[in-house]
C-alpha positions in Angstrom: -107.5 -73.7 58.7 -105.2 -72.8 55.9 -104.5 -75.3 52.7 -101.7 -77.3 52.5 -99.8 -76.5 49.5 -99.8 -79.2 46.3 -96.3 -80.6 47.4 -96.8 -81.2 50.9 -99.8 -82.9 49.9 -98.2 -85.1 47.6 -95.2 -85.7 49.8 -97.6 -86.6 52.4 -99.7 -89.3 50.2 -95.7 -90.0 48.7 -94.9 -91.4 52.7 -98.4 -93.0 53.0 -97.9 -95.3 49.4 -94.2 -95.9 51.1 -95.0 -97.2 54.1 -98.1 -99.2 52.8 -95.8 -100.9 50.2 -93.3 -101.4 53.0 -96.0 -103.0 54.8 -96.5 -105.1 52.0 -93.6 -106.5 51.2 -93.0 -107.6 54.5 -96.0 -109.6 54.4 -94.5 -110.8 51.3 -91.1 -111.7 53.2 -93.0 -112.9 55.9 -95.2 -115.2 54.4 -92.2 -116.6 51.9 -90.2 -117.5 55.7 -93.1 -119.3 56.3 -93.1 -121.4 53.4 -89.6 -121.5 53.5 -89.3 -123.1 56.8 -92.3 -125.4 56.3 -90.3 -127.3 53.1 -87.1 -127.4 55.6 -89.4 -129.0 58.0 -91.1 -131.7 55.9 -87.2 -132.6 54.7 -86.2 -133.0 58.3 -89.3 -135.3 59.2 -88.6 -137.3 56.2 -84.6 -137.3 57.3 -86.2 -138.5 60.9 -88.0 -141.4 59.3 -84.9 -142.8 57.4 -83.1 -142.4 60.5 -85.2 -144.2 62.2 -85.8 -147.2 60.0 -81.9 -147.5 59.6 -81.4 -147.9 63.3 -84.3 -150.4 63.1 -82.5 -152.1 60.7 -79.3 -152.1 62.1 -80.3 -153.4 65.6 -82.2 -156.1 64.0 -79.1 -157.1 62.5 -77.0 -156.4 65.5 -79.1 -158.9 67.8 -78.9 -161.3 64.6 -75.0 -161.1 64.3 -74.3 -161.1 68.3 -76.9 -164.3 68.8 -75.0 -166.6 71.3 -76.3 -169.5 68.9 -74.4 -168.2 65.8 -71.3 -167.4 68.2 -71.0 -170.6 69.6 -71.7 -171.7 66.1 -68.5 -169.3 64.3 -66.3 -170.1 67.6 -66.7 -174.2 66.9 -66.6 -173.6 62.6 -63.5 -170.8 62.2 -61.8 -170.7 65.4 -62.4 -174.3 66.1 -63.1 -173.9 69.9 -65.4 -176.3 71.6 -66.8 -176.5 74.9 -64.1 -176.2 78.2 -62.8 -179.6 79.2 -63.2 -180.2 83.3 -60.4 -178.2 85.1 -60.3 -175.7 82.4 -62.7 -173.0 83.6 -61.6 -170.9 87.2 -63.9 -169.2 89.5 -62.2 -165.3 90.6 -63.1 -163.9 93.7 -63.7 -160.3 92.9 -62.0 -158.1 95.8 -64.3 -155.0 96.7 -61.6 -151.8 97.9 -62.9 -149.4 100.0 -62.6 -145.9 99.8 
């Protein structure tokens, strides 16, 4: 078996470093993806939560502003409507079409 010569050799241990440091710093990149996308994550969970408590919020105050009391209440106070008087209120016969 005949002896490589001194250049071959070190191109072949040259290719061998290369690749391992290729190998390397994908792991690097890899690992830094995974960080990466773990921060975005916890920042959308936390975006998720204030979401969340805001629509709480705003159907709480939704049912509080559309209360029939507190209608009936700004109907009589602002608009100064009161209950229908006899005669006042009509009955409609809804007509079903056929298709």
């Amino acid at each position: 078996m005949p002896h490589s010569s001194p250049a071959r050799r070190w191109l072949g241990h040259g290719l061998v470093a290369l690749l391992g440091l290729g190998l390397v710093c994908g792991q690097i990149w890899t690992r830094l993806q995974v960080v990466a996308t773990g921060y975005a994550l916890s920042d959308t969970r936390h975006l998720l939560q204030t979401l969340e408590a805001e629509q709480r919020r705003l159907e709480a105050e939704w049912s509080r502003l559309t209360a029939s009391g507190r209608l009936t209440q700004l109907a009589r106070q602002r608009l100064g409507l009161g209950l229908p008087r006899a005669g006042q209120v009509k009955q409609v016969k809804t007509v079903r079409q056929e298709r």
